[in-house]
Structure formats: C-alpha cells, structure tokens
N, C-alpha and C positions, 0 to 999 in steps of 0.2 A: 579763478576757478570756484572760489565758495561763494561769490557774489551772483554769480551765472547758476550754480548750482541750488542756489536756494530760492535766488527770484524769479525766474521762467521755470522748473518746475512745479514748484510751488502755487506759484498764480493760476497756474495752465490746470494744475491739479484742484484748486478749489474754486475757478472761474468751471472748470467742468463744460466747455460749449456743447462735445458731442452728448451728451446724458441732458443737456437744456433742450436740445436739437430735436431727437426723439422727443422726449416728456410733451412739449408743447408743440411742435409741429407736424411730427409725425404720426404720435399719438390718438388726435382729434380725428385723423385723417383715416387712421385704419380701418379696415371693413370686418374684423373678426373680433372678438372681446379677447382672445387668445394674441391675436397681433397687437392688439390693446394692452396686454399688460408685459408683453414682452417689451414692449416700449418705458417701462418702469421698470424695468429689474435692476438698472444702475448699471457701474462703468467696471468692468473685469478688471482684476488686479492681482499681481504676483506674491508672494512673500516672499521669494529667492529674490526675487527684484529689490522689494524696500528694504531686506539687508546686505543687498549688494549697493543702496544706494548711501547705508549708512556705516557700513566698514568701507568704501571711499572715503569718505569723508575722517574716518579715522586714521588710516594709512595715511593718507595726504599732513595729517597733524601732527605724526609722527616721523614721518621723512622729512620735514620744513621745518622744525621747532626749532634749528640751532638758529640759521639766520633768520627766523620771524618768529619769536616767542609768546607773542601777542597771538599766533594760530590757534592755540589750544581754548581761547576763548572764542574765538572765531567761530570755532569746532563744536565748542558746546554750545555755542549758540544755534549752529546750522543743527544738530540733533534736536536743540529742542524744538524749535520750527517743526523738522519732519516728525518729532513725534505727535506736537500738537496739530498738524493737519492731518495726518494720520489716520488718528485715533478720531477728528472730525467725518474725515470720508470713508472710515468704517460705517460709523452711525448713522449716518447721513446718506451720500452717496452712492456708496460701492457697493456692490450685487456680492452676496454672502457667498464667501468662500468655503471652499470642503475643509471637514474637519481635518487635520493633520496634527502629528504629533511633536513632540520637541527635539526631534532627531536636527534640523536647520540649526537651531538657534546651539545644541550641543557642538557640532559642527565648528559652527564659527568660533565659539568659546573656544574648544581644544586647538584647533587648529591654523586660524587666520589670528585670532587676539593673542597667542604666542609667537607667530611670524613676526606682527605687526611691533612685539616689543623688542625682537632680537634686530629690524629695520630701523626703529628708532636709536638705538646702540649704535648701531653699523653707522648710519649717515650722520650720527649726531660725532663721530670720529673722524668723520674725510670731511667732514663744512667747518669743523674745529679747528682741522689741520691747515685747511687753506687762505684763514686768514692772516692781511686783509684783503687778499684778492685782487692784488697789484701786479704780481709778478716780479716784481721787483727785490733784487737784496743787496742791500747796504754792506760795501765793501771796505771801505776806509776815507780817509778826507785826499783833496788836494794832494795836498802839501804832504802826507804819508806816500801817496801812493806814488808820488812823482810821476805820475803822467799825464796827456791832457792839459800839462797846466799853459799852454795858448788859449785855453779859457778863461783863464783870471783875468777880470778885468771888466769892463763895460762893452754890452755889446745891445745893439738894436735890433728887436724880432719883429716881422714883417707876419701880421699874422692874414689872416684871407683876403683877399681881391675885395669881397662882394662888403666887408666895413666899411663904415666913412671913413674918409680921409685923417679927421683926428683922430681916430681909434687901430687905425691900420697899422701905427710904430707901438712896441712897447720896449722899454728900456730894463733891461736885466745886469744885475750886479754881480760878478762871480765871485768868490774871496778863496784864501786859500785853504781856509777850513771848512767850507763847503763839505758836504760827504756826497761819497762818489755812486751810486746804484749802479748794477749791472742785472739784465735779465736773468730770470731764475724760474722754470717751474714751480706752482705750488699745487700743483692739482696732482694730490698724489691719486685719485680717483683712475687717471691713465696713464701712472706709473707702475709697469710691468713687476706681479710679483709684492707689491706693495698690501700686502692683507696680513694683521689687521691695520690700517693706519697709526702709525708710531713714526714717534719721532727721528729715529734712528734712519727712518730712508728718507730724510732730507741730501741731496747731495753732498760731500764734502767740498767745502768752500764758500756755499751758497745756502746758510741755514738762514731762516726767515724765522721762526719763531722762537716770541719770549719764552723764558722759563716757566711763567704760568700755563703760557698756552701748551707745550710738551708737558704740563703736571697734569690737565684737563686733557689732552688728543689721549694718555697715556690710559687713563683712567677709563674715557671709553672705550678707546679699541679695546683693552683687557676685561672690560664689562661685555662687550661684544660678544668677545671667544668664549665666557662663561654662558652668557645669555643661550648662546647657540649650541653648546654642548646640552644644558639642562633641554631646550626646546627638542633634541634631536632625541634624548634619551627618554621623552614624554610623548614623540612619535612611535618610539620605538616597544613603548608601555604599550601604548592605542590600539597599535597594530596584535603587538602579543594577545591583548584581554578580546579583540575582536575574533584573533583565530582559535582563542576559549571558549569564546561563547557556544560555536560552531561545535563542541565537543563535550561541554558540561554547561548546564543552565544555572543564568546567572538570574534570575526569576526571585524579587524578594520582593511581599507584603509590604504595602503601606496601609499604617491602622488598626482597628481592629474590627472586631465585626459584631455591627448595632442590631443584631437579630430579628431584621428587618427583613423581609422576605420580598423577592422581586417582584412577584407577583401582586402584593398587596400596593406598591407603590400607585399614587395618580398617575404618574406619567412614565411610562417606560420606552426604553428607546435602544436599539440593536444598529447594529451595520448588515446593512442587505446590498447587494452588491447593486448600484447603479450608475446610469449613463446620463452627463448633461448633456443635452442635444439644444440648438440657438435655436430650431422650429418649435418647441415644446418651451413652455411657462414652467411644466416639472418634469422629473427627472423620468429614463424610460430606466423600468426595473428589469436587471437581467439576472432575474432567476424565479424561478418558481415559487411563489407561496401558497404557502394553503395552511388552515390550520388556526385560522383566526389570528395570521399574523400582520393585517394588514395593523397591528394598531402596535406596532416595533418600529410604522414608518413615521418623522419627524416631520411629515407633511400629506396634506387631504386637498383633494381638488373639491368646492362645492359643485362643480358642475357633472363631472365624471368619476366613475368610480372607476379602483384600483386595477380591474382588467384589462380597461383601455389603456394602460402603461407597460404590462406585460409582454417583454419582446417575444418569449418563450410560444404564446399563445400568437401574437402575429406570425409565427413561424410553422407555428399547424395549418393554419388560416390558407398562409401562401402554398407549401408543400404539399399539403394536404396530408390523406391517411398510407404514406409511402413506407413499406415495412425497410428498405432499407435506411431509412431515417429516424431518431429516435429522441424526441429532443432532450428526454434523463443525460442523455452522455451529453450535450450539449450545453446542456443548463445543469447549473445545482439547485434543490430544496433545500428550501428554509420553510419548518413550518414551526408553528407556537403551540403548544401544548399549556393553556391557562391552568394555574391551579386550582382546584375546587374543594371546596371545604363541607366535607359530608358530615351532615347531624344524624346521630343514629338515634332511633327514638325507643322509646322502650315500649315494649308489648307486654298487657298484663293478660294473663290468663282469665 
C-alpha cells in the first residue's frame, strides 16, 4: 500500500502528461490568445484531497505498527515525498487555488489525529494479543497427557505426489516428551463481547500467551479505554464551544495595531465575491462595483477592463430595462470609498 501509494501517484503527479498535453500541443494550436493561455493555467487540485491523501497514510502507520514497526518510517518517509512534491506542484505546476482558511487542517487536528491515536491503542491490543498467530496451544507432553501415545515412535510422512521421489518420504521421531498442541482461537478480534482486548478472555484451558505478552495486551487495551474516554470528552468540548459560538462571539485580536492606515498601503486587497468559470482565463465578478473598487481586485486583464467580467451588467444587457427585474436585489455592492488627505491652506487677508 505505501509502495503503490507513493510511486504511481507521485510520478503521475510530477510526470504531469495532461498540463504537458495542453502546454505544448494544444496550446500552439489555439485560435484565441484567451484559449491560449487557459492552456497554461496548470493542473486543478484539491486540498481536502492532499490531506485526505496524508492522514491515509497515517492511520495506516497507526493501525500496522504492532506487527510492522518499521511502518512508522515507512510513514515519514511517504509524508516527506508528498510534502516535497507538493510543495514542487504548488510552484511549479498547479493552477492557484482560492484562498481558504484553516478551518481543514483544524479539523483534522481535532478530530481524525485524536481518532487516529485512540486506533493505534485499540489495534496495537488485539495484534498483541493474537500472537504468534498459530492458533495453536500447548496442552501438555505425551507421556502427561496419556493419550495418543500410538504416536511414539518412528513413523514415515509421505508428503505431495508432484516431489521427486527422494524427497517424497520424510521420517519423523515422536518421543514421549513431545508436547502435545490442540487448536485454540487467538483472534480475539471475533471473539464476541471481547473489548478491550485482555487477557482474561483467553478461553479456559486454552491460554496461549506469556506473561509478558498479557503485561503488554493489558497495558494497551487499558490505554485504549483511557485514550477513548479523553478523545470522546474532547468531542464533547468541540461540539459544546461550537454551539457557543453560535450565542456569544468568540472574536479575539491578534497583534497590535501598527497605525498604518489601509488606505495608504501599496497593495490592497478585499474579498469581492467571484466565479471561476473553465471559459474565461479570469474570474466572472458577481457583484457590483463602483467606487474605484476595481483596485481591491488581486487581478488585471491587459487586454479587457473590469466590465467585461461583470455578471451583474451582462444581466441588464440580456433582460434588458424590465421594471419587474432589479438586479440590486440580485447582486450586492461593493464599492471603495479611497481616502483622501485634504491640505487646508491658509488665506491671508
């Protein structure tokens, strides 16, 4: 899974064909400069995705670590990968994403990287408990158990047809101290009732593990049932502080404030509400500006100015002057009211 998971998407992702495909075949070929550079805008990309593709990869490190301990580098290895390609097909690549906030990455913090330890707990107790995964348990010898014993002695095992001929006998010795196995479930995983994994629901008669291994099964299952109480009462936090929010504002300052006025800055920049569209190289604006707010947008066409992006205004265009239509209730205003810095001068008599 982490071998598949790192080298076909990985390669696929920085081999890039379809964004080569455009770029240079398509590209040379288009008949509009506008088809021309939608051919460059790079390959769309999710951010739900790349941390859904790397809390996999963590879950997986954490459900596996008892029988494959070696995972956990495994693990850091496959995140550093997907961070270093990444962070290459942000810069490089990938067609720039809309701003968003940190609400994902909080998300997964609270929520999945607390599951994901109370899962590490939980399986690192039932892959504990079920070793060595024979099924098998050691009853007594021979010679105790007094039964069976028409097996002591020398006997000849006839093993497959499809051997050669020298290999097809093997000769086995039985003695009477042999120890005797009988089948046993160890899988207490679909042993009804069996949560958390403890030693104690081994069957009677049929216990298979050392006293280390019931000091270690014991140790996680009871880490488990903590783990999971703390996780469930930090749900229960989440949930409470989110239906506060909804009733008293939870609104607090970072910083202070550099007495720097918005207006005077070089570059200023707002949220106006828009729409990506795959026919258009920029964005269609769905709302109305006026006000000399065209310079709050984070983007300028050299060839067209900001009207020709105006849904608001294609929508007079098409309806025309219909008094039942009104496109204020339809669209909102955003306009900029610039600062202006008035010198008063003085008049002498």
């Amino acid at each position: 899974i982490f071998f598949v998971d790192n080298i076909t998407p990985t390669m696929t992702q920085l081999i890039d064909p379809a964004s080569h495909f455009k770029k240079h075949f398509l590209a040379p070929r288009a008949k509009t400069q506008e088809s021309m550079n939608k051919c460059f805008e790079g390959t769309n990309y999710e951010l739900a995705e790349r941390y859904t593709s790397a809390t996999k990869l963590i879950f997986l490190a954490f459900f596996y670590n008892s029988i494959y301990p070696a995972i956990f580098f495994l693990a850091a290895f496959a995140l550093f990968i997907n961070y270093t390609v990444d962070k290459f097909s942000i810069m490089r690549t990938w067609k720039r994403a809309p701003k968003i906030g940190k609400e994902v990455s909080e998300f997964s913090r609270k929520y999945f990287l607390s599951t994901a330890v109370f899962v590490l707990a939980l399986a690192s107790s039932y892959f504990w408990s079920g070793f060595p995964y024979d099924n098998l348990c050691e009853q007594s010898t021979i010679a105790w158990n007094g039964t069976n014993t028409n097996y002591i002695g020398d006997h000849i095992m006839k093993l497959k047809p499809h051997h050669p001929p020298h290999l097809n006998k093997r000769e086995v010795v039985i003695f009477e101290s042999d120890n005797v196995y009988q089948y046993c479930n160890q899988n207490l995983w679909s042993t009804p009732g069996a949560f958390p994994a403890l030693p104690r629901y081994q069957t009677e008669g049929y216990e298979w593990m050392t006293d280390d291994q019931e000091f270690v099964t014991s140790l996680f299952g009871w880490t488990s049932i903590a783990i999971a109480v703390l996780v469930m009462l930090s749900f229960v936090f989440q949930i409470f502080m989110s239906i506060k929010s909804l009733f008293r504002s939870s609104y607090k300052s970072v910083g202070d404030d550099q007495l720097i006025n918005y207006s005077t800055l070089d570059a200023v920049d707002a949220y106006i509400p828009q729409i990506k569209s795959p026919v258009y190289t920029y964005p269609l604006i769905a709302c109305d500006i006026a006000g000399n707010a065209e310079v709050l947008l984070s983007w300028t066409d050299p060839d067209r100015d900001y009207d020709y992006y105006e849904l608001s205004k294609d929508v007079r265009k098409i309806l025309g002057p219909k008094e039942e239509f009104n496109h204020h209730f339809a669209f909102s205003s955003f306009t900029y009211w610039p600062y202006i810095v008035v010198e008063a001068k003085a008049v002498s008599n």
